[in-house]
ROMI-544436 format. One record per residue (C-alpha): residue number from 1; residue in one letter; x, y, z. Coordinates in steps of 0.5 Angstrom, whole numbers, plus 500, padded with zeros to 3 digits. Layout:
@num=NUM residu=a X=X Y=Y Z=Z
...
***
This chain:
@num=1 residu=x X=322 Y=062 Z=167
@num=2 residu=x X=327 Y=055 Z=169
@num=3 residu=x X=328 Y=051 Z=163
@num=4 residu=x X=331 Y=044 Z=162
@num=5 residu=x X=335 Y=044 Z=155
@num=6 residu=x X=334 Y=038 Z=151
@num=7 residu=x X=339 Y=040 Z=146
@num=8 residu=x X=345 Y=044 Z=146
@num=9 residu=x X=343 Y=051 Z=143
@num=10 residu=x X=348 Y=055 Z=140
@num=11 residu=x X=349 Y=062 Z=147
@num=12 residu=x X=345 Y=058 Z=151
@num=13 residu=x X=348 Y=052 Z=154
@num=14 residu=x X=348 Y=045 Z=153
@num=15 residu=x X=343 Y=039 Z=153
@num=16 residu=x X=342 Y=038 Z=161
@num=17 residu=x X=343 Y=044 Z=163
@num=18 residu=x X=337 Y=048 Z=167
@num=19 residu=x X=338 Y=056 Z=166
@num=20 residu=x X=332 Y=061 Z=167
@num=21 residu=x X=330 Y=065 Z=161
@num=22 residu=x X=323 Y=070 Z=159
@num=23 residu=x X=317 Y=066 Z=159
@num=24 residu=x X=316 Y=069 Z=151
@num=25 residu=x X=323 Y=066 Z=149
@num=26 residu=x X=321 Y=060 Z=152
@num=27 residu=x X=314 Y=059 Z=149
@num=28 residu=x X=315 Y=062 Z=143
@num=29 residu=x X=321 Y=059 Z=140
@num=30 residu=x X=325 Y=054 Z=145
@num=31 residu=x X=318 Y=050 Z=147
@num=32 residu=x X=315 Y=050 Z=139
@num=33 residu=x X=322 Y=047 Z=137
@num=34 residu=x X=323 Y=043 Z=142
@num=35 residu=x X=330 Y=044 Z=144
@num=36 residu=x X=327 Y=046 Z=152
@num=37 residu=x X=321 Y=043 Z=157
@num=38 residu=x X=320 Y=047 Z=163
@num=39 residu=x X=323 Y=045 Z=169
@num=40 residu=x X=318 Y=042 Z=174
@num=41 residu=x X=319 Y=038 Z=179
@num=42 residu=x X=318 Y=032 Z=175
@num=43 residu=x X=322 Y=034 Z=169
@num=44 residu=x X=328 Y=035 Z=173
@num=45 residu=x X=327 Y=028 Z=177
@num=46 residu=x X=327 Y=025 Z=169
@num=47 residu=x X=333 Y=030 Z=168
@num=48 residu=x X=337 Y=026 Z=173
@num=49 residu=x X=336 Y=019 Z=171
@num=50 residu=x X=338 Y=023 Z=164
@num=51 residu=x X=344 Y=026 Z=166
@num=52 residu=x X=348 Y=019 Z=165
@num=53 residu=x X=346 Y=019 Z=158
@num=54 residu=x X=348 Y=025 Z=157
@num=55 residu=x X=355 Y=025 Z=160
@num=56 residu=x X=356 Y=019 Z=157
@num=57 residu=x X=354 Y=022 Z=150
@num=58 residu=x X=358 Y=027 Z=152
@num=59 residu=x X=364 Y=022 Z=152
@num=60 residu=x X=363 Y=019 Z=146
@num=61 residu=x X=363 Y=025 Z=142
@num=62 residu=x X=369 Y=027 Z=145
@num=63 residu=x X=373 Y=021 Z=144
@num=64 residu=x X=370 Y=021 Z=137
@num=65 residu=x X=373 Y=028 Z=136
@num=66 residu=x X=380 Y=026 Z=139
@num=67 residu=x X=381 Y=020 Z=133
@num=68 residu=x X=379 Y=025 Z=129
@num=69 residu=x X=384 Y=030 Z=131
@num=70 residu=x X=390 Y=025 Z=130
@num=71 residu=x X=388 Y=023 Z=124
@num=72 residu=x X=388 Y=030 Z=121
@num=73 residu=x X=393 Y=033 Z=125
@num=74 residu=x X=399 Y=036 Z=121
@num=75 residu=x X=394 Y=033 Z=115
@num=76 residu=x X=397 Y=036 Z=108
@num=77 residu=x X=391 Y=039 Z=103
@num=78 residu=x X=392 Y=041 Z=096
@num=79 residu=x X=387 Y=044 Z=093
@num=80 residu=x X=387 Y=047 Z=085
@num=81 residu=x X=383 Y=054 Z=083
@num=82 residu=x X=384 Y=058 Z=078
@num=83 residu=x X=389 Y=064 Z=078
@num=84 residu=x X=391 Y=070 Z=076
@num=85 residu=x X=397 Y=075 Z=074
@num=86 residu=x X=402 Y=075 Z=082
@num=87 residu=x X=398 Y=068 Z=084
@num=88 residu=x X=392 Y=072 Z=085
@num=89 residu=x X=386 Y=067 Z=086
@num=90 residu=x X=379 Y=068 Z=082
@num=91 residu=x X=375 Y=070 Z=088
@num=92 residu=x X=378 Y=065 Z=094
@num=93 residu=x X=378 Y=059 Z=099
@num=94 residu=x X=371 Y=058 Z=102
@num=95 residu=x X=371 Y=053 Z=109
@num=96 residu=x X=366 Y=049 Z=103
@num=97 residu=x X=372 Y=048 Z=098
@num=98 residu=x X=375 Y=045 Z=104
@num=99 residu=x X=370 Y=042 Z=107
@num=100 residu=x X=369 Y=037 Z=100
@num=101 residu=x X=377 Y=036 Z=100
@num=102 residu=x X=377 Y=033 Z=106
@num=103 residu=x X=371 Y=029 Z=104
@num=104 residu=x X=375 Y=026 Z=097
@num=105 residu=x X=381 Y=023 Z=103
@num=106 residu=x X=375 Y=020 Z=107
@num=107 residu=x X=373 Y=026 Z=114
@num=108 residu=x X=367 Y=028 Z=115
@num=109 residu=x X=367 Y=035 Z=118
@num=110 residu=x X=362 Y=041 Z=118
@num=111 residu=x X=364 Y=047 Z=114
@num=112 residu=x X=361 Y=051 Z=120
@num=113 residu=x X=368 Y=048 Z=125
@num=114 residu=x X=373 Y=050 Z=120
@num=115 residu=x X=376 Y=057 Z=122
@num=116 residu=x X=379 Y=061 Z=117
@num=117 residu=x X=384 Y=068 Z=120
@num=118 residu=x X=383 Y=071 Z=113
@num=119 residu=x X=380 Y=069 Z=106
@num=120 residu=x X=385 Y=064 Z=103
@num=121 residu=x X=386 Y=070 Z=095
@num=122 residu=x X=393 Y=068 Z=093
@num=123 residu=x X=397 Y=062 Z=092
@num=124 residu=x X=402 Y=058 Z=097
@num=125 residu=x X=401 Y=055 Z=104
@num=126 residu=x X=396 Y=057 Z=109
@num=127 residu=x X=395 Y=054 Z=117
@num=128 residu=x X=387 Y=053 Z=118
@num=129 residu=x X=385 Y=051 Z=124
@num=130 residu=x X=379 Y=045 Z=126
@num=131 residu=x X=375 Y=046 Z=132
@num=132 residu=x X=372 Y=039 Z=132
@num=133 residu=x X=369 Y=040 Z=139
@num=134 residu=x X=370 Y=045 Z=145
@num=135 residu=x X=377 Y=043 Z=148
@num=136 residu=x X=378 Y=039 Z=141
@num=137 residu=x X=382 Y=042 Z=136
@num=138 residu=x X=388 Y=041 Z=130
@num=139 residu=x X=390 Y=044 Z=125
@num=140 residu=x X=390 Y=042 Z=118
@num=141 residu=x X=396 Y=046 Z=113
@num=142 residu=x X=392 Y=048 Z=105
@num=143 residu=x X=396 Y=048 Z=099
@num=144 residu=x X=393 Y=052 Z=094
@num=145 residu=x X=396 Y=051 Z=087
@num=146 residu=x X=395 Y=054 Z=080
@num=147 residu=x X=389 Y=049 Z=077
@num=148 residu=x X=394 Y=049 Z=070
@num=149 residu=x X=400 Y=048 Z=074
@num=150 residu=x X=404 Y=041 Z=076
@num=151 residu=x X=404 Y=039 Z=083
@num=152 residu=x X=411 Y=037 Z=085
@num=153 residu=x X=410 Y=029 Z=084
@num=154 residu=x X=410 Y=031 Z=076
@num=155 residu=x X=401 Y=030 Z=076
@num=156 residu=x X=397 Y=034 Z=073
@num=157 residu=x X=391 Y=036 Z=078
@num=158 residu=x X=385 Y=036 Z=074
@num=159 residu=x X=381 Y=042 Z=071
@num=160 residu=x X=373 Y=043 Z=075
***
């Protein structure tokens, strides 16, 4: 069965897009959630005058991730956490504790677009990488300093 996808959908394709699927995917999962119509003729005259809208959304979002990008790009993130003997962290740095420290310097980003290579378990400098959209991506680095130590301006960072 041919679908028009109303929704970007994660392995599939990209809203506006006609891809052909099994009539039990389509009627079971994409039509009930609304993330597809079926691709009439009539669907597909309406997909057309959509299609503008789309690029142009499209558009904006990248832009928007592109302004984002060079407001973090090479952007310096400490975060304190609680260590042990040789700078071993108790557990260790998860894309949500990110995440929230991005959030306190004012970006908002979704956990799911940070990239960790490896878990963050000891002290020290580390490079995450961001993938705001498809070809948009920055990097950003992450202290990670002992919650009980001093920074190097001479502040304590507080105890959570």
């Amino acid at each position: 069965m041919e679908v028009i996808l109303t929704v970007d959908v994660p392995k599939l394709g990209k809203a506006g897009d006609v891809i052909r699927v099994s009539d039990g995917y389509a009627r079971n999962y994409l039509f009930p959630r609304n993330l597809a119509v079926e691709a009439t003729d009539s669907n597909l005259r309406k997909l057309e005058l959509e299609r503008k809208a789309i690029e142009k959304r499209e558009e904006r979002k990248k832009l928007e991730a592109m302004d984002i990008a060079r407001k973090m790009e090479n952007m310096t993130i400490d975060i304190a956490a609680q260590v042990g003997e040789g700078g071993r962290l108790f557990g260790s740095i998860t894309a949500s504790d990110i995440q929230h420290a991005l959030k306190e310097k004012g970006i908002e980003i979704d956990r799911k677009r940070i990239i960790i290579e490896e878990p963050i378990r000891a002290t020290g400098q580390y490079l995450v990488k961001i993938k705001l959209e498809k070809s948009v991506s920055c990097n950003l680095i992450l202290n990670v300093v002992d919650a009980k130590s001093e920074l190097k301006d001479g502040f304590k960072k507080e105890e959570k």
